[in-house]
C-alpha positions as CSV (number, residue, x, y, z in Angstrom):
1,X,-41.7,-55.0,-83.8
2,X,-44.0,-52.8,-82.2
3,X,-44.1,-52.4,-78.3
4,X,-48.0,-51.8,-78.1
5,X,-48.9,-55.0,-76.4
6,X,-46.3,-55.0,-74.0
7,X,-47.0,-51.7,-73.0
8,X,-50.5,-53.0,-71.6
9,X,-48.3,-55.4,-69.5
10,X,-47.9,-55.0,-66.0
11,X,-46.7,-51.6,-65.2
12,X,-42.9,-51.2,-63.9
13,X,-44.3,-49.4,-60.6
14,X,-45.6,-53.2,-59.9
15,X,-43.9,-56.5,-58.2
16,X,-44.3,-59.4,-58.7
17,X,-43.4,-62.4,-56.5
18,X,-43.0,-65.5,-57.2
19,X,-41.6,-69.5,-56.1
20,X,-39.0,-69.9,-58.6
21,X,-38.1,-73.3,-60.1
22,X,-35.5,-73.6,-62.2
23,X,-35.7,-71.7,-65.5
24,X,-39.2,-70.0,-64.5
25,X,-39.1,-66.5,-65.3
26,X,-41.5,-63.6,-64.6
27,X,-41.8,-60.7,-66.8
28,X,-40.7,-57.5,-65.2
29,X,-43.3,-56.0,-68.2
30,X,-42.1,-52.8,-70.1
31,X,-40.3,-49.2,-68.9
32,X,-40.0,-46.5,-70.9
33,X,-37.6,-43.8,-70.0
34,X,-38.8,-40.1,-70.6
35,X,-37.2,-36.6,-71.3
36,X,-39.8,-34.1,-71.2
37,X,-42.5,-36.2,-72.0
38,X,-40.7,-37.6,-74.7
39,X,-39.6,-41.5,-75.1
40,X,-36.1,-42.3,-75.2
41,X,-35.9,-46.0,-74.8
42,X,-38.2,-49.1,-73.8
43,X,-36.9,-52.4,-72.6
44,X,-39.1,-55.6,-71.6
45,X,-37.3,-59.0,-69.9
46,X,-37.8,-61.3,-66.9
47,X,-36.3,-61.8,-63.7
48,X,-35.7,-65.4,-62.5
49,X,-34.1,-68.3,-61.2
50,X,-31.6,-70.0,-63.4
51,X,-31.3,-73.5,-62.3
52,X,-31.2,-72.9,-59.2
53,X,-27.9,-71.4,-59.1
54,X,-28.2,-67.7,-60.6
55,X,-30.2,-64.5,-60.5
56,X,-30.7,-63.6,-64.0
57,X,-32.1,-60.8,-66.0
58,X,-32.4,-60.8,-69.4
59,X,-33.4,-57.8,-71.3
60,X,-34.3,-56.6,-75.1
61,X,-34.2,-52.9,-75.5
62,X,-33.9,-50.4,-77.4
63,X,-33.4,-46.5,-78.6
64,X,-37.2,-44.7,-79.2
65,X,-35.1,-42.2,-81.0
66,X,-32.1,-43.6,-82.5
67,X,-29.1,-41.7,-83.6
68,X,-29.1,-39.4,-80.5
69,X,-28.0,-40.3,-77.0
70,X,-27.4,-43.5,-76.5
71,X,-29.4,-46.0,-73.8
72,X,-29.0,-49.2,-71.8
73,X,-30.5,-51.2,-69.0
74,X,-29.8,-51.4,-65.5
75,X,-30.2,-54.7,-63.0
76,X,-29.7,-54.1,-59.4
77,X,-29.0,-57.1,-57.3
78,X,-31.5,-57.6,-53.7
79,X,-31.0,-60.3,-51.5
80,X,-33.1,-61.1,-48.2
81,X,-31.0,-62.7,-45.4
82,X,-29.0,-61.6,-42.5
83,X,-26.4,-58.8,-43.7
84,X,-24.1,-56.2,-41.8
85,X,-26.9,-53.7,-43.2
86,X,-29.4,-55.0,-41.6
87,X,-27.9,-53.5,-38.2
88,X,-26.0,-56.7,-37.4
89,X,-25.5,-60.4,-39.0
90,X,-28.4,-62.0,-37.6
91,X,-30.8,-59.8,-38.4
92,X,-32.3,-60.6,-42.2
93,X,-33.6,-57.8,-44.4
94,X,-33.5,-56.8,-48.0
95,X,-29.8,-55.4,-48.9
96,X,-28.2,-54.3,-52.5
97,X,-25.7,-56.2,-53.5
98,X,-24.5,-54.9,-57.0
99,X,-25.8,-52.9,-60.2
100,X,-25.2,-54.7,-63.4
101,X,-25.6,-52.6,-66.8
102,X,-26.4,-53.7,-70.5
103,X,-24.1,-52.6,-73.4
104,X,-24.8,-49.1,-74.8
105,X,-27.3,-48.0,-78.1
106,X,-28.9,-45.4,-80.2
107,X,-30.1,-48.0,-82.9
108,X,-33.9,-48.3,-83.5
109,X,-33.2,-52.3,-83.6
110,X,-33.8,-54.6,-80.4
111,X,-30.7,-55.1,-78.5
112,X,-30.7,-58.1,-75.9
113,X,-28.6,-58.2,-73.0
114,X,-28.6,-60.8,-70.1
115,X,-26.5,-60.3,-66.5
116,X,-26.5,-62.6,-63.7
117,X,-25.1,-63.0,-60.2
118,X,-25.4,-66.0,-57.8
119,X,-27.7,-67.1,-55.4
120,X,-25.9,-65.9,-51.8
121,X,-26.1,-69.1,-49.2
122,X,-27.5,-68.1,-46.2
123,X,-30.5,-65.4,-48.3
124,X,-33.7,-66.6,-49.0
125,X,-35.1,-64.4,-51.9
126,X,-33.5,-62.6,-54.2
127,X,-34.5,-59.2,-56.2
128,X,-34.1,-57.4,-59.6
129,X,-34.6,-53.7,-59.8
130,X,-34.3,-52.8,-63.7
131,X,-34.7,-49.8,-65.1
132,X,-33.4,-48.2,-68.9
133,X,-31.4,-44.6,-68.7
134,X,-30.4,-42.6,-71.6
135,X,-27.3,-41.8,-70.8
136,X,-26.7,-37.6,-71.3
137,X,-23.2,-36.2,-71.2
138,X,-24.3,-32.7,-69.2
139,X,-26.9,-33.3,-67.0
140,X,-28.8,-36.7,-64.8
141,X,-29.5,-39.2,-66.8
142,X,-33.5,-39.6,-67.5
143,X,-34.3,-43.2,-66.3
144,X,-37.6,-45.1,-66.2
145,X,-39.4,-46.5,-63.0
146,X,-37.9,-49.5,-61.3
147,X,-39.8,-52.8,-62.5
148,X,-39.2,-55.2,-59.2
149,X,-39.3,-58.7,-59.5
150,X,-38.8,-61.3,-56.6
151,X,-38.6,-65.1,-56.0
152,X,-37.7,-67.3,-53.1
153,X,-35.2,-70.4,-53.4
């Protein structure tokens, strides 16, 4: 399956925001993570509201150079609401809540991968940040650009 057209999707640097009903999902579009210029995975999903009940992220990705060091996504978890990070509990901002990661690869094949948490009581939006890593033994781990992807509920 060739990643060409979702390439000319929108580009992770963008958000997107949307009014979630239940099951509507936005595309987050498609990262590539880069080692000196060169490709070491691309992943493509959507962020949304699962019934109403869950953040969810679900995710295909997979190895541009398989055999080597191994890759997998990343979802961190934003809520808007009042939070302790905010500077005190009344005051409502976005905070992180929690990274979730896909399984690990180095096959050429299209993994998927879906993580979720639940919506907090008391936030009104919620927030993916997802990027893909391949993960490296020795040194920081090469990682795309967040794609961000909002809804209210």
């Amino acid at each position: 399956m060739s990643i060409a057209p979702r390439l000319l999707a929108a580009t992770a640097a963008s958000a997107v925001l949307f009014t979630a009903s239940p099951a509507l999902a936005a595309s987050w579009g498609t990262i590539t993570a880069y080692d000196g210029g060169v490709a070491q995975g691309h992943a493509y999903g959507n962020f949304y509201n699962n019934n109403r009940t869950v953040a969810q992220s679900t995710s295909h990705f997979m190895d541009a150079r398989p055999g080597g060091d191994k890759v997998r996504v990343e979802t961190d978890f934003w809520w808007f609401g009042p939070d302790a990070t905010c500077g005190d509990h009344t005051t409502a901002c976005w905070w992180h809540d929690t990274s979730k990661q896909s399984q690990e690869s180095n096959t050429g094949q299209w993994e998927y991968h879906t993580v979720a948490r639940a919506l907090r009581a008391g936030d009104s939006k919620a927030r993916g940040a997802i990027d893909i890593c391949e993960i490296q033994s020795w040194s920081n781990d090469p990682c795309s650009k967040h794609a961000v992807v909002s809804f209210a509920y």
